[in-house]
N, C-alpha and C positions, 0 to 999 in steps of 0.2 A: 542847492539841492535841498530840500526839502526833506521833514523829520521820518517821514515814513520807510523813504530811501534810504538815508544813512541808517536807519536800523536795521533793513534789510540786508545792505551792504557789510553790514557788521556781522550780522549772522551770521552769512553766507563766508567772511574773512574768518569766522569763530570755527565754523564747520572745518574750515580750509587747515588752519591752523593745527585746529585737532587730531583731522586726519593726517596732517605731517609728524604730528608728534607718536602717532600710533603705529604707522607708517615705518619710523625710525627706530624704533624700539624693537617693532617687530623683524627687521632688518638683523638685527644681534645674534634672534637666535640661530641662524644660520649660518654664522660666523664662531670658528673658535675662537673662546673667551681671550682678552688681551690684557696686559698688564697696566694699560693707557690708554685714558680718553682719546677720540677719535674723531675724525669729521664728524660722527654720526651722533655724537654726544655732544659738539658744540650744535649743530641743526635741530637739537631736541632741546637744548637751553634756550635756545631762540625763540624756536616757537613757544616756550613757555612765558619767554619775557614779552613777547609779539603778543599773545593773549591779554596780558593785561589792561595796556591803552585801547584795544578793542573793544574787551569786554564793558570798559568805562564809558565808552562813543555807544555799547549800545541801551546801558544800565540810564544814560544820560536823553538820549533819542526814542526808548522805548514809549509806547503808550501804558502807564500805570494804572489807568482805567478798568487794562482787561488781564487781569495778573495768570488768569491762565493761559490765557495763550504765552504770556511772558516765559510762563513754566516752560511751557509743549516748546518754544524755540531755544531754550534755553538747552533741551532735554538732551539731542543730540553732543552737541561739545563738550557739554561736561560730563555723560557719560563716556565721552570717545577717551577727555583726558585723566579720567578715574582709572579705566582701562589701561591705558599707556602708562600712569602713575604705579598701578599694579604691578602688571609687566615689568618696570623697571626696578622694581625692589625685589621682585620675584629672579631675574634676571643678576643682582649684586649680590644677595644675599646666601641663594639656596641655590644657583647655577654653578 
């Protein structure tokens, strides 16, 4: 597979992942608060740990040449998981 691919691949696993973790969190508030972690809180650790080695396959395959498009793909997933990060403390905290 070739570098272009695996960075795309990555991306698109970064999008995925994000959206699961936004996805989960958002899940909560429709749910009355519980005293204990739940599926939903170990599927949200996951995909945060699942981010990582990603993020590194695409940090590692990206083209550094054209750092903004690096941004512009970047843009998505880490907004998604700043998002979900919010949410979540919003959620522990003040819920």
């Amino acid at each position: 597979m070739s570098r272009s691919k695996l960075s795309q691949v990555s991306v698109l696993l970064l999008i995925g992942l994000s959206a699961i973790a936004i996805l989960t969190v958002a899940s909560r508030y429709f749910e009355p608060p519980h005293p204990d972690e739940e599926t939903g809180a170990h599927v949200f650790q996951l995909s945060v740990v699942g981010f990582v080695p990603v993020f590194l396959l695409f940090l590692v395959t990206c083209e550094s040449r054209r750092p903004r498009r690096f941004l512009q793909l970047l843009a998505i997933p880490l907004t998604t998981f700043s998002i979900a990060f919010g949410a979540l403390y919003y959620l522990e905290h003040w819920r």
